[in-house]
C-alpha angles and dihedrals in degrees: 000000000000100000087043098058087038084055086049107056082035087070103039089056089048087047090045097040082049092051095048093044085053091046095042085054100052122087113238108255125195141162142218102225095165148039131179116216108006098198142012136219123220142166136204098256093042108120094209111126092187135049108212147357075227117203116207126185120206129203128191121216102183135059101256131100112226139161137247098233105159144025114208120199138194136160121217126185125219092273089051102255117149101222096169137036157323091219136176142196121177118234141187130211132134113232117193123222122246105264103186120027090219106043115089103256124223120275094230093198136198125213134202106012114161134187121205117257098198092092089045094053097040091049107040128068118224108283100029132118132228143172153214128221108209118193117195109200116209120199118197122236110225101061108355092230095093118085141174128173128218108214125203129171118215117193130215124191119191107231111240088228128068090201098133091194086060134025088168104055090217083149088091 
């Protein structure tokens, strides 16, 4: 009974060590599956420094766990000019790898993120568009030397009025 239980726990240990070599060797993925609000109006004469609060939700696809460290920002015009950043703001949030492929995974989601407006602002004419790139870096958890990056992109327009009552302009 001895050498069974022996042979047992003989081959557990072989199928875990397998399952974290496998894990260890994969990279961290995850993916950026939602973003509220996409875009942002502004005007010349709005007094908004930040566009958000931003609410991003984040899905893994692979097994490992990982964590959000970094959020990279740029801002790019319509030709494709970068006229602000890069910029970078450490951040810290646990993501949890995807156990099972064909159970629906958690939504890990982060709150309250802004980007500043004033470049925006100091760069477009009114009724021209922009927009930011945002780059979300994952670390994985196991050894810290595996990355991946979750890219979005968020767009701003400068409104043609300066009418500060109604952007809009629903009066007509």
């Amino acid at each position: 009974m001895k050498k069974f239980l022996v042979l047992l726990a003989a081959v557990v240990l072989f199928i875990a060590c397998d399952y974290a070599t496998e894990n260890v060797g994969l990279n961290p993925d995850v993916e950026c599956v939602f973003m509220d609000p996409i875009g942002w109006y502004t005007y010349l004469g709005d007094t908004t420094h930040e566009a958000g609060p931003i609410e991003f939700h984040f899905v893994p696809e692979t097994s490992i766990d990982c964590y959000l460290t970094k959020m990279i920002w740029e801002y790019v015009d319509a030709g494709g000019s970068r006229f602000g950043g890069p910029y970078e703001i450490g951040l810290y949030m646990k993501i949890e790898g995807k156990l099972d492929k064909t159970e629906c995974q958690d939504t890990f989601v982060l709150y309250n993120i802004q980007l500043p407006l004033d470049p925006v602002r100091s760069h477009l004419l009114p009724g021209q568009s922009a927009q930011a790139l945002i780059d979300f870096v994952f670390v994985d958890e196991y050894l810290g030397d595996k990355y991946d990056t979750a890219s979005v992109w968020f767009g701003f327009h400068m409104y043609d009025t300066t009418f500060a009552e109604d952007p809009f302009n629903w009066a007509r």
